[in-house]
C-alpha distance (Angstrom), angle and dihedral (degrees) to the residues before:
residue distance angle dihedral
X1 . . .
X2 3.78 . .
X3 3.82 92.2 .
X4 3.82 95.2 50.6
X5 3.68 100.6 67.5
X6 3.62 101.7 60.1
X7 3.77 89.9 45.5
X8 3.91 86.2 50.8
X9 3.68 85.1 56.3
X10 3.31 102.6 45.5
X11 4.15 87.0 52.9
X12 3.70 93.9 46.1
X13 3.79 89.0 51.0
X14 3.96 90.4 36.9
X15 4.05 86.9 55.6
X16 3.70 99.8 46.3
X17 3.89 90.0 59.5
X18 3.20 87.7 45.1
X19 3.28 96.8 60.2
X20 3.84 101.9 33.9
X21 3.50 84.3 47.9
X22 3.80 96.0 61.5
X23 3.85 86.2 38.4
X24 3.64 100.3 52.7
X25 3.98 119.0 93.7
X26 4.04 96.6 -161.5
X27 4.11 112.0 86.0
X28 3.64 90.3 -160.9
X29 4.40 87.7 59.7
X30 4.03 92.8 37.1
X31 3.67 80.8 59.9
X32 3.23 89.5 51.7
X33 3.64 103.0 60.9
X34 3.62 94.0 30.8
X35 4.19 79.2 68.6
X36 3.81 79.1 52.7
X37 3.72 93.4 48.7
X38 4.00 98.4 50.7
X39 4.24 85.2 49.3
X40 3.49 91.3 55.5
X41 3.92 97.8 45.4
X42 3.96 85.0 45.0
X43 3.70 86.0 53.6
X44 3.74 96.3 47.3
X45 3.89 93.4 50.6
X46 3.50 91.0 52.9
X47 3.95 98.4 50.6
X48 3.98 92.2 39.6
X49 4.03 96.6 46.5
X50 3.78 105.2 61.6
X51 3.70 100.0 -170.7
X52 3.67 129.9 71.9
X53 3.72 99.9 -91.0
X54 3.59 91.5 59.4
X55 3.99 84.9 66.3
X56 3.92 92.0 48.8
X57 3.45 90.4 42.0
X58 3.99 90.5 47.5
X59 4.32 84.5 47.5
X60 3.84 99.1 46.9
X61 4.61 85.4 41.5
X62 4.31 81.5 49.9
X63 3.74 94.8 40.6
X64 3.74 98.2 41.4
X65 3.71 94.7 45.8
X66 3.54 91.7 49.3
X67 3.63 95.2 60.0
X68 3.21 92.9 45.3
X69 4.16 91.1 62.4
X70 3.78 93.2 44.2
X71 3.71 85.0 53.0
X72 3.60 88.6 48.9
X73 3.71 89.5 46.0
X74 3.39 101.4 48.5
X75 3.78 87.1 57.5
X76 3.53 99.4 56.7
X77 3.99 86.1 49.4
X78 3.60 86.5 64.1
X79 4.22 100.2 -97.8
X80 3.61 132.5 -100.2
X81 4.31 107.9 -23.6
X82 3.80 101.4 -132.0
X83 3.64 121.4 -168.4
């Protein structure tokens, strides 16, 4: 029972981004909680996978997705100025 609340959490935050994020007209805030999305998938791995890989699968999820929205955001910022 003690392991099901913080997963509940983590899907009832995880859903609410979700859902704003698909909702929200501004790129700049659906990047936002897309951030919040990938921390609370991260989150869920690690509480649902009790082993060790589930952590470095949680880390390499988090990492990966988190270059992914810098790459994303770096786009929308215009890219790398090259003279």
């Amino acid at each position: 029972m003690a392991i099901i609340i913080p997963v509940l959490v983590c899907a009832v935050i995880g859903l609410f981004a979700a859902v704003r994020m698909v909702v929200e007209q501004e790129t700049p805030r659906k990047l936002l909680y897309l951030n919040v999305l990938n921390f609370a998938i991260a989150g869920s791995v690690v509480l649902l996978v009790p082993d060790i890989m589930g952590l470095f699968a949680a880390a390499a999820y988090f990492v990966g997705s988190t270059l992914e929205s810098n790459a994303i955001a770096s786009t929308l910022a215009g890219g790398v100025k090259r003279a």
